[in-house]
C-alpha positions in Angstrom: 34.8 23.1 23.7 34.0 20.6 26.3 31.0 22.2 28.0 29.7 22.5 24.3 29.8 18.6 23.7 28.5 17.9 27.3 25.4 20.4 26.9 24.6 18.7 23.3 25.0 15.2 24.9 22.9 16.0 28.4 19.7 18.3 26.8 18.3 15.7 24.9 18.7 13.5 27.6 17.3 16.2 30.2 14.4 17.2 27.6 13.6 13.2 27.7 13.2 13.0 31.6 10.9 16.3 31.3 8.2 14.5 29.5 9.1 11.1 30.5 8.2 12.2 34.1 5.2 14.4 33.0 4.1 11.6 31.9 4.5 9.0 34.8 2.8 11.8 37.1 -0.4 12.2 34.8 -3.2 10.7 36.2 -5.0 7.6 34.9 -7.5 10.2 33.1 -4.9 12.0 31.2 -3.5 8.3 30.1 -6.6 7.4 28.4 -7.2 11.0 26.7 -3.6 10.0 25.1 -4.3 6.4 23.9 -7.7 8.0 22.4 -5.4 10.8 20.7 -3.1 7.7 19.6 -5.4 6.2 18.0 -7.2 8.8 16.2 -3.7 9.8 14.8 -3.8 6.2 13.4 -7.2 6.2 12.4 -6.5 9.5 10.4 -3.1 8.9 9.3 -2.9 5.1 8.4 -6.3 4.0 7.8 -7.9 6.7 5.7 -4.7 6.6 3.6 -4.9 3.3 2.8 -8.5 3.1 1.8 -9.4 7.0 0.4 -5.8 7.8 -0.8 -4.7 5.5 -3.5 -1.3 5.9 -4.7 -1.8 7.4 -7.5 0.7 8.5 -9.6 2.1 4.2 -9.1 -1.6 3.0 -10.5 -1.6 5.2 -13.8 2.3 5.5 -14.4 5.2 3.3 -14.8 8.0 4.8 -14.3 9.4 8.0 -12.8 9.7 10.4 -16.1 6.1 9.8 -16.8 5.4 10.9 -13.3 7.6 13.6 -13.2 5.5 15.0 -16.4 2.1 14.4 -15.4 3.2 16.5 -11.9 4.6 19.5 -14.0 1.7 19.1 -16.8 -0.7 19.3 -13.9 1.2 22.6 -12.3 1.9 24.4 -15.3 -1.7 23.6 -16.9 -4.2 22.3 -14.1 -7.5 22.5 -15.8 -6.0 20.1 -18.2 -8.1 17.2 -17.4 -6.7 13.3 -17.0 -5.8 11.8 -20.5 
């Protein structure tokens, strides 16, 4: 039961040092290929969300049951076009 616990406490730690150390080793190249995919990831993920995404379900809804129907309206019947 030991060796159990001790193996669940030590491979996160030993899956940490694996790319904790890949990562110390890369060379400056390979440092700025990550911050470019960093902040693509944030371009993508944050920005695009915020200004082609609008919430919204919040924006034409007030409260949770009218959600809720519009969602199942819009899967049982989706040609059904917005009242």
């Amino acid at each position: 039961m030991n060796n159990i616990l001790y193996k669940l406490l030590t491979v996160p730690k030993a899956i940490w040092d694996f790319y904790s150390q890949g990562f110390r080793n890369q060379s400056k190249w390979s440092h700025q290929v990550w911050l470019l995919i960093v902040i693509k990831l944030f371009i993508m993920f944050f920005v695009l969300k915020l200004f082609f995404f609008p919430n919204f379900l919040n924006t034409k809804y007030n409260n949770d049951q009218e959600r809720s129907d519009y969602v199942i309206d819009q899967l049982t019947n989706p040609k059904k076009s917005l009242e």
